[in-house]
N, C-alpha and C positions, 0 to 999 in steps of 0.2 A: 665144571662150568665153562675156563678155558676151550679146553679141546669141543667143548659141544658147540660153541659158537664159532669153534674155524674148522669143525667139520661141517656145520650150516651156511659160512661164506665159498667153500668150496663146493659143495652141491649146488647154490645159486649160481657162480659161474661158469660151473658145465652146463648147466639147465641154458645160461645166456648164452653161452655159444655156441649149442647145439641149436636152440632155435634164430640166432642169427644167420647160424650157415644154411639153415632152407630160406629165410626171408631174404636175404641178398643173394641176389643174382648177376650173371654178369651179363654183357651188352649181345644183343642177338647180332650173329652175325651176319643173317640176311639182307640186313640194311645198304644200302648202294652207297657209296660215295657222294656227300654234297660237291655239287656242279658248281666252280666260283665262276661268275659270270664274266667273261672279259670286258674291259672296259671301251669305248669306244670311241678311245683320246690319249695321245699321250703329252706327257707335261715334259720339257725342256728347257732347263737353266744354262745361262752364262752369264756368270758373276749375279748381278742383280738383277738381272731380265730373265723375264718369263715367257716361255712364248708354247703355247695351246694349241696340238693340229687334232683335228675329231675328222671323223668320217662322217659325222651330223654338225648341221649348223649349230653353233654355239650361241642359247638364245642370250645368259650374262654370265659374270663370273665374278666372284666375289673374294678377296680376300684379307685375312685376317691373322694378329698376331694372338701368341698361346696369350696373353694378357685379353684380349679380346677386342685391343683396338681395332678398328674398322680401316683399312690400311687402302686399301680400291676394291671399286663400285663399279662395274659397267653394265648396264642396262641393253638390248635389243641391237646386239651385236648382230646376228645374223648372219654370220658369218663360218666358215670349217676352220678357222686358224682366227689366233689373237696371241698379240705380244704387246708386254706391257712392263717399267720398270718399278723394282720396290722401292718406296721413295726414303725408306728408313735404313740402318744398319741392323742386321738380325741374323740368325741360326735357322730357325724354327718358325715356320709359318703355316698357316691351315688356308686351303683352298677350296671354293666348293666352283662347281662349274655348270651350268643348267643349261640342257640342250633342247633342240624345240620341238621336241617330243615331249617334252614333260617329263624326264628323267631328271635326277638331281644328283649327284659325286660328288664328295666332299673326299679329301687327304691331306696329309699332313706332308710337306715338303720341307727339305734343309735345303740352305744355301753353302755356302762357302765364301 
């Protein structure tokens, strides 16, 4: 009775493995490369200033700690550059920036 039941678990898992190896497949390779978009700004720290140069006007920018305080708020900047200081002591802060194209960027930035 033994052996009938572990030669029955060993036919089940060649039966599973054999039809596992036609059901997985691996990744076709014709697929292209995803395109990371460049972004159209870059962000630059000293010490606790921030300062924002875009090659688009910067309609606001908003930033925020990983707690999710609301830390600055600027509204209809308008502007290709914005500098501004973080008003707290921190590591880790989240940035979002909206240009007036209607595109929207959010990263995550450390200080020092």
């Amino acid at each position: 009775m033994y052996s009938m039941l572990l030669s029955f678990r060993r036919i089940v898992s060649l039966v599973s493995i054999i039809l596992l190896s036609f059901v997985s497949f691996a990744q076709p390779i014709n697929e292209p490369p995803v395109k990371k978009e460049l972004k159209p700004y870059k962000v630059l720290t000293l010490g606790r200033q921030i300062s924002i140069k875009s090659t688009k006007n910067i309609s606001h920018v908003m930033l925020w700690t990983s707690g999710g305080d609301r830390l600055v708020e600027q509204r209809e900047i308008n502007n290709s550059s914005y500098t501004f200081t973080i008003p707290i002591n921190g590591k880790i802060f989240f940035l979002m920036i909206g240009l007036d194209n209607g595109k929207i960027y959010t990263e995550k930035i450390g200080i020092q």
